[in-house]
Structure formats: structure tokens, C-alpha cells
N, C-alpha and C positions, 0 to 999 in steps of 0.2 A: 304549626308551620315552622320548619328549621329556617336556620340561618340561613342555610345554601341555598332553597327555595327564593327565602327573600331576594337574596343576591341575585339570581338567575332571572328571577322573575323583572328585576330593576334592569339589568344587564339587556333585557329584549327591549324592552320599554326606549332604555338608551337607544339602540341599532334602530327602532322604528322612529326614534324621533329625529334622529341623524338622517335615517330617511327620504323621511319626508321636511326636514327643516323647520322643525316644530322648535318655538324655543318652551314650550313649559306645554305638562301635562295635557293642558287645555289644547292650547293649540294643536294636539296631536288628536285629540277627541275632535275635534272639532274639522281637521283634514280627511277623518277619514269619515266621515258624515254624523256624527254622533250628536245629538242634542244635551244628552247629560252631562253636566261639567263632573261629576262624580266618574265618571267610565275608568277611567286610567286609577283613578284614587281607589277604589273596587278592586281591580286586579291586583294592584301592591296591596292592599291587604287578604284577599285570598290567597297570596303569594303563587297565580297563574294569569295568563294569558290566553284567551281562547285563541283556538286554532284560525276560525273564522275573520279574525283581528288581524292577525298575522298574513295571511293570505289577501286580506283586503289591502297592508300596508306595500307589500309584494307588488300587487297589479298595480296599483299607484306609481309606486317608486322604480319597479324594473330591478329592485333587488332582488336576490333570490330567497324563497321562504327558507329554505336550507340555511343562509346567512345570519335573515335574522332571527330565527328561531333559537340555532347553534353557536352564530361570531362565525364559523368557517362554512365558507364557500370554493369549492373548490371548481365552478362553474360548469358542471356536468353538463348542466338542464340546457344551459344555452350552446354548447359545443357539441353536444353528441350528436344533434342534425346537420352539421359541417364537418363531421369525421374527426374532431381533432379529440385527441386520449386526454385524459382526465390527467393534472399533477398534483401532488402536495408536496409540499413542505414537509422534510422530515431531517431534522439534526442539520438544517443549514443546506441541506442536499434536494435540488429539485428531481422527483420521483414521479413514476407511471402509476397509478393505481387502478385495479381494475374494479368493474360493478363493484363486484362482491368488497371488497377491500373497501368501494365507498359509501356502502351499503352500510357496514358495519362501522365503520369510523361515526357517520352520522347521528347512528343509534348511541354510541359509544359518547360522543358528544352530548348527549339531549341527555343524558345521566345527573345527578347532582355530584359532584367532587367524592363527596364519602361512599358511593356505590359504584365509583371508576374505579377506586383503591380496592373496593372489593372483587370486581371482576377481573383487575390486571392480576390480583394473587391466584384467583380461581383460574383464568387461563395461564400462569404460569406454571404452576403446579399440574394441567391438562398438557399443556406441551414438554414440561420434562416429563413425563410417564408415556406419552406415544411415543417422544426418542430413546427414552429406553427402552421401550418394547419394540421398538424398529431393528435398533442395534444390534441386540438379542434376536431379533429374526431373521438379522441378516448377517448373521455369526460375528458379530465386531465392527461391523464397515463404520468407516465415521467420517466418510468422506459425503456421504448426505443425498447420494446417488442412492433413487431408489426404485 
């Protein structure tokens, strides 16, 4: 198990114990029905969280599993049946995201830190090669109109 696992895996632990107001391990096994004082001590050492866990602390708490799975909620689940658009946080700047944008960010999130570094290189490197082959197809334009 890496570091980041561990970390991650503590990191949800925290968000479900904040949750539910658990102050130690136990008392979070023990909120969400659990009989084994072991449960939580388990998970930090497999360095996971079942899904199952997460979902239970969810219906409990009225948090979203998105939250505490990832830290961000950007409260889709509860606005999209009241019409209001999705925002995040991006550089200080309140923004519209759409599905797909929070689609991907969520995945993007549930990553460990050293395979986020990976893929932002791997989509950086995929988006300068479509604009250059955009540019190139559209004789020069760089005005991004396409």
C-alpha cells in the first residue's frame, strides 16, 4: 500500500467521522451499525474504504457520497431536481460546470496525487496536439473559433 492510499484512505475516515460526529474510530463503527470495534482499524490498514461504508455514512449524515469519498462536493445530486447549475471553485472564480466537466473532475479527484500528475501531463500533451492540428486545419486561425 503507498503513502497516498494511506493518506486518502485516512482523509475519508476524517470526512465520515466529521459526518457523523464520531469522536474516535469506534464511535464511527459503531454510528453506522457496526459491532466490530476493528472495522475502521481494517480499512486504515488495507489502505480502502468500502463503497458500501461510504454510502451508509451518506444516508446518515445527508452528506453527499461524492463529498466524502473525494473532499468536493460540488452539490449536483441535490440541485439538479430544482434546476439550479452545478458551480465550482476554480482559481478564486465561481464557475458553471457542466455533467461532463463534473463527471470528470469527480473521477479526476478519487485518483491518488501521483496518477493526477500523470494524467494532467497526458491531457496536456493531448490538447496541445488537437490545437495544433486544429490550427493546421484551419489554415492558422488562433482565434479558437471553430
Amino acid at each position: 500500500m503507498t503513502e497516498a492510499q494511506k493518506n486518502e484512505t485516512s482523509e475519508i475516515i476524517l470526512r465520515m467521522r466529521e459526518a457523523l460526529a464520531a469522536e474516535s474510530d469506534l464511535a464511527l463503527a459503531i454510528k453506522i451499525g457496526s459491532k466490530s470495534k476493528g472495522l475502521v482499524s481494517n480499512w486504515r490498514t488495507k489502505g480502502h474504504v468500502p463503497d458500501g461504508a461510504i454510502g451508509k455514512v451518506s444516508q446518515i449524515s445527508g452528506k453527499s457520497f461524492q463529498y466524502l469519498k473525494t473532499g468536493i462536493d460540488t452539490e449536483r445530486s441535490s440541485k439538479v431536481a430544482e434546476g439550479i447549475e452545478s458551480r465550482y471553485v476554480v482559481s478564486g472564480v465561481v464557475r458553471k460546470i457542466s455533467e461532463d466537466q463534473e463527471e470528470l473532475l469527480a473521477h479526476y479527484e478519487s485518483l491518488p496525487s501521483c496518477m493526477k500528475k500523470a494524467l494532467l501531463f497526458a491531457a496536456k500533451g493531448m490538447v496541445d496536439g488537437v490545437k495544433k492540428q486544429s490550427l493546421e486545419e484551419l489554415g492558422g486561425r488562433e482565434d479558437g473559433d471553430c
